[in-house]
N, C-alpha and C positions, 0 to 999 in steps of 0.2 A: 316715766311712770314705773314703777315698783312693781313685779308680779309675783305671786307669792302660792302657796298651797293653802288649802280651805282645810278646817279646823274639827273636828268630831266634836258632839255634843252633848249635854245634858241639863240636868235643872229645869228649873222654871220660878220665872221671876214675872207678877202679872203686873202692871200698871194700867190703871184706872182714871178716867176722863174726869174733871170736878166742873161740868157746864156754869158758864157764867151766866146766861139764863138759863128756864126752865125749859126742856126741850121734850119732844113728844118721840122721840128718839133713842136708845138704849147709849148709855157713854161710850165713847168711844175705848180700845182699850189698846193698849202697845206690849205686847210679852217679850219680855229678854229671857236670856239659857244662858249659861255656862256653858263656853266647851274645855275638852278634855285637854289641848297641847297648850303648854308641853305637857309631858311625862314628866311626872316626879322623880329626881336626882339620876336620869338615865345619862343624860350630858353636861359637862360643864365646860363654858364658852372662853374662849380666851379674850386679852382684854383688845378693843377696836373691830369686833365681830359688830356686822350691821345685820338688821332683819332676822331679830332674834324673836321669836312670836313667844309671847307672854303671858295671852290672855287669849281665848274664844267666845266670841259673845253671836246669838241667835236673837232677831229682833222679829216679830210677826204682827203686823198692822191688822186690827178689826174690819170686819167689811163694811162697815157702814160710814165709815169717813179716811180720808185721806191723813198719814202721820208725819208731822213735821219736826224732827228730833233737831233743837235751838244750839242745846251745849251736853256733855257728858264729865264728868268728873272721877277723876282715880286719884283713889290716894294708896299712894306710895307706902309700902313697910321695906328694912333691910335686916338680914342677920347678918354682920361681919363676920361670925367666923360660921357660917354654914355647917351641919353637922350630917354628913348621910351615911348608912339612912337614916329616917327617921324625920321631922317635922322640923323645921330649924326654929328657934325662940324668936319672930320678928320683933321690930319696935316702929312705932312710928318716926318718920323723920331719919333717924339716925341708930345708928348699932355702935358704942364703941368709938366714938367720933366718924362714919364711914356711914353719909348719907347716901339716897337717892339719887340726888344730885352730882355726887361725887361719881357715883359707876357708868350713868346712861344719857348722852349728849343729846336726843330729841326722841321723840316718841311718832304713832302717828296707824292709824284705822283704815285697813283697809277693806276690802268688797273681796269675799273672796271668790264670787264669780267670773269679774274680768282680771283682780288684781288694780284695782283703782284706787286710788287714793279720796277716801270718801273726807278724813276731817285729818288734821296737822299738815307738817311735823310741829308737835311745838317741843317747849327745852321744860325739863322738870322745874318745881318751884323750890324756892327752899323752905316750904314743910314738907317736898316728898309726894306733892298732888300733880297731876296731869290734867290740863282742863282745856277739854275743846269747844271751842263755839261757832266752829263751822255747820251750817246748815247742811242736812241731809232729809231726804223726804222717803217714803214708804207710801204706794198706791194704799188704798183698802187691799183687804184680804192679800198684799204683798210680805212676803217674809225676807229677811238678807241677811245673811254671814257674815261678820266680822272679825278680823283679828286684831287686835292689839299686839303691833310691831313696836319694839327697842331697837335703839344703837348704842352698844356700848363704847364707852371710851376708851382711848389706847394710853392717856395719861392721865389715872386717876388716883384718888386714894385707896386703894387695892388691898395693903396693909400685909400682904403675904399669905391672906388667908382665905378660904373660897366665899366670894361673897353672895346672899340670896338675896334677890328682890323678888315682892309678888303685887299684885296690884288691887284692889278692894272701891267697887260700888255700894256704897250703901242703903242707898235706896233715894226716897223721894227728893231730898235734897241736893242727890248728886246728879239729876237726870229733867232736863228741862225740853217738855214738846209741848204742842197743842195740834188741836184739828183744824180742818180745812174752813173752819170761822173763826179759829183764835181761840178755841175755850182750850185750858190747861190739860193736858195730859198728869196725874201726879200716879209718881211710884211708891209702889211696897214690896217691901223686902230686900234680901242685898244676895251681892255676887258675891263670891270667894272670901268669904268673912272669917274664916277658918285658915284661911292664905295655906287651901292645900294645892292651888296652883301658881308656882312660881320658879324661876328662873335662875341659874347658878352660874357668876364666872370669877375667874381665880388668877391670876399670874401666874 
């Protein structure tokens, strides 16, 4: 099991219960955050670095139902040739020929409380998405830290130049729960849409 460091935060992203029936009950709601590691262009990782933290995300379950988080979705941006400082140009998919796929060999969410491995590892797609479907639960009124871990490759297409990856939820489409009878949890809003959190490694 993977143990790892817990993540500073911010943001706020609220997701909202859509009851399949009519309930005499308030919906339930699920809030995700932003956290802040990494830092923006302080390090950049050589290539075959594992438990490269990429992402911080903050979840906090409503008190009046129990949250059952089904699948999460990331999707992938890269800039092949990384520019710092300053904000690098991403693209979806690929930069320049030098996808997602090309830099980072599995992904994968951890707890940062114990260091558990809450959903993965899985392996990027080739559009550059990360999509977990491991089942994780949230009490009522329980909140839990995660990070989004990388492994980078040690033989990729690298291209000689610093490459960035950052990773982007967008909201209701990429975020699948329900409550403790099955009614849907649906989201609004998005994480890191701006891709001002994201990760740099170089040859």
């Amino acid at each position: 099991m993977k143990k790892v460091l817990a993540s500073s935060l911010l943001f706020s992203l609220v997701i909202s219960s859509t009851p399949v029936q009519a309930s005499p009950f308030e919906p339930v709601s699920l809030r995700l955050s932003q956290g802040l590691s990494p830092s923006i262009g302080e390090h950049v990782y050589t290539p075959g670095t594992d438990d490269v933290a990429a992402l911080g995300l903050h979840l906090g379950c409503s008190n009046n139902s129990e949250c059952i988080v089904s699948s999460l979705l990331f999707q992938g941006f890269v800039d092949e040739d990384g520019t710092h400082p300053g904000l690098p140009a991403f693209n979806e998919v690929s930069s320049n020929g030098v996808s997602v796929a090309d830099l980072i060999t599995d992904a994968y969410l951890v707890n940062n409380a114990d260091g558990s491995v809450v959903a993965g590892p899985v392996m990027p797609e080739s559009d550059g998405t990360l999509f977990f479907t491991d089942d994780f639960n949230l009490e009522a009124s329980e909140s839990m830290d995660l990070t989004l871990y990388v492994d980078f490759t040690d033989s990729g297409n690298f291209n000689g130049t610093p490459e960035s990856i950052a990773f982007v939820i967008w909201g209701s489409s990429d975020v699948e729960a329900e409550d403790e009878t099955g009614n849907s949890i649906l989201a609004a809003g998005a994480i890191n849409s701006r891709y001002r959190t994201y990760v740099t490694v170089q040859e």
